[in-house]
C-alpha positions in Angstrom: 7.9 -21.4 -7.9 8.9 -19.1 -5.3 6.9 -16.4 -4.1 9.2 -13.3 -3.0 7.5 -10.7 -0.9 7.0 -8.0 -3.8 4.8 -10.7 -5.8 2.9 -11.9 -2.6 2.3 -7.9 -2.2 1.0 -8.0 -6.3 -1.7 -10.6 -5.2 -2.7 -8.3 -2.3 -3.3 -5.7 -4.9 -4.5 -7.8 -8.0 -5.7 -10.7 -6.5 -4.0 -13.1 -9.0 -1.3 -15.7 -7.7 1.3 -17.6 -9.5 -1.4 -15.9 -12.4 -4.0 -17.8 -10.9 -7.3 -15.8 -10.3 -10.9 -16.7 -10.1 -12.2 -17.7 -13.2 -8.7 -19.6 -14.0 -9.7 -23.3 -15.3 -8.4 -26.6 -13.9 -6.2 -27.0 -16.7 -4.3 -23.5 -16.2 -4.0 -24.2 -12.4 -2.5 -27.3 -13.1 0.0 -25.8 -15.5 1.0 -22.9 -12.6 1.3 -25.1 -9.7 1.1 -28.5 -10.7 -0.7 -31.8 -9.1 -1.6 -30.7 -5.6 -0.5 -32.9 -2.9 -3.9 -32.8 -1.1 -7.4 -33.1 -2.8 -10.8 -32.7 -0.8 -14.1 -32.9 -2.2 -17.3 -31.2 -0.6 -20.8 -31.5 -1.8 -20.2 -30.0 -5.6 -16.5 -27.9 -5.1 -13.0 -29.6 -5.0 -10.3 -28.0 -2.9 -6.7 -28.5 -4.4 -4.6 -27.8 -1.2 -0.3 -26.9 -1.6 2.2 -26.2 1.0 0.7 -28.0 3.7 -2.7 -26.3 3.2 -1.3 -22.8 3.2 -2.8 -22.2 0.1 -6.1 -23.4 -1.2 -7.3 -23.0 -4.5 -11.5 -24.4 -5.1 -12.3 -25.0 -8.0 -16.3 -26.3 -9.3 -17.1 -26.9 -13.0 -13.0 -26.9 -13.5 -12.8 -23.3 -12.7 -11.3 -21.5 -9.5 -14.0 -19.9 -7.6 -11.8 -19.4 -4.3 -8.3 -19.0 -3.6 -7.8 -18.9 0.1 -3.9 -18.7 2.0 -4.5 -19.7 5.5 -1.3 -18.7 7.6 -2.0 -21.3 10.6 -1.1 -23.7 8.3 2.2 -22.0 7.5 5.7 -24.3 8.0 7.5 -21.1 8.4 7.9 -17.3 7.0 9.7 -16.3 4.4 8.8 -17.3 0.7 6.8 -19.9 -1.3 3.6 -21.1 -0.2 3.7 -23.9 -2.6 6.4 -25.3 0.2 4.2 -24.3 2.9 5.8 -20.4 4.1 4.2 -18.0 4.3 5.8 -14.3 3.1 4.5 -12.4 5.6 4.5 -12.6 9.8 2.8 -15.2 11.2 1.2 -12.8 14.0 0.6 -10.0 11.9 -2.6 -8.5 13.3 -5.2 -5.5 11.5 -3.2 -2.9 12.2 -0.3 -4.2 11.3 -1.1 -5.4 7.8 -3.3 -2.6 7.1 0.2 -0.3 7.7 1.8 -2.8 5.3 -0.4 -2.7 3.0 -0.3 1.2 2.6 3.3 1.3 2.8 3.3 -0.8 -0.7 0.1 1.6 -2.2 -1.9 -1.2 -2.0 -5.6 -0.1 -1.4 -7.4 -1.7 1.6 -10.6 -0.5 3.5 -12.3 -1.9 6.1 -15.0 -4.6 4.7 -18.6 -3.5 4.6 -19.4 -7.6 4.6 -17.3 -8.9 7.5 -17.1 -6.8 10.5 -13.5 -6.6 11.9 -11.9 -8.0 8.4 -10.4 -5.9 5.5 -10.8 -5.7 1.8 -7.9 -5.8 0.3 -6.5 -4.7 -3.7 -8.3 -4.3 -7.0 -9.9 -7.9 -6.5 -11.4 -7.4 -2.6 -9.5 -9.9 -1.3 -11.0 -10.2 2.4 -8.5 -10.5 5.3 -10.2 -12.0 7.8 -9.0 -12.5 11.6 -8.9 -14.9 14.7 -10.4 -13.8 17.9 -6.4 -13.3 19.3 -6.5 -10.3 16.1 -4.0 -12.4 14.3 -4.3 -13.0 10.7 -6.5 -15.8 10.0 -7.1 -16.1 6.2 -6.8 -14.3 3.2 -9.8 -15.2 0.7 -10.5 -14.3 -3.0 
């Protein structure tokens, strides 16, 4: 299930992937990406991990409380994080994204709860960023 950079821009803005949000149950996570390839367990959450850990999706009680895409852990740019690419630059820093992000209409502000990161879209996804300004994480 390929994610071209028009729908990766709609879960900027929406905060749903692959029609996966928070609040989405086991079952309909299954159904959307499949069986993950990784599994982790941590005190009472389980992390389902796809495309080499680009994408992270925890769920506790069979819901999804986080979805998180984690470039570093990108294979290469260009498309589907199920595979493990990410659809945006892998150095993208604040500025950069925040330019982005405009250029598509997609709100973003600076975040009120984590100093130097963004809040991104109807859901306030939070863009957070390494100490080199590059794009660390994007959280939901």
């Amino acid at each position: 299930m390929p994610v071209s950079d028009d729908s990766f821009y709609e879960f900027l803005a929406t905060g749903a992937l692959y029609g996966i949000t928070v609040g989405s149950t086991t079952d309909a996570v299954s159904a959307r990406l499949g069986p993950p390839p990784e599994t982790s367990k941590l005190r009472r959450v389980i992390i389902w991990a796809y495309g080499h850990r680009l994408l992270q999706v925890t769920l506790k009680r069979d819901r999804v409380v986080l979805i998180g895409v984690y470039p570093r852990y990108a294979k290469g740019t260009g498309g589907n994080v199920i595979d493990g690419s990410f659809p945006l630059p892998l150095d993208l820093n604040l500025e950069a994204l925040r330019t982005r992000l405009r250029e598509r209409a997609v709100p973003v502000v600076d975040s009120s709860r984590w100093p130097g990161a963004l809040e991104i879209g109807a859901g306030h996804i939070l863009a957070v960023f390494d100490e080199d300004g590059t794009l660390e994480s994007l959280q939901i």
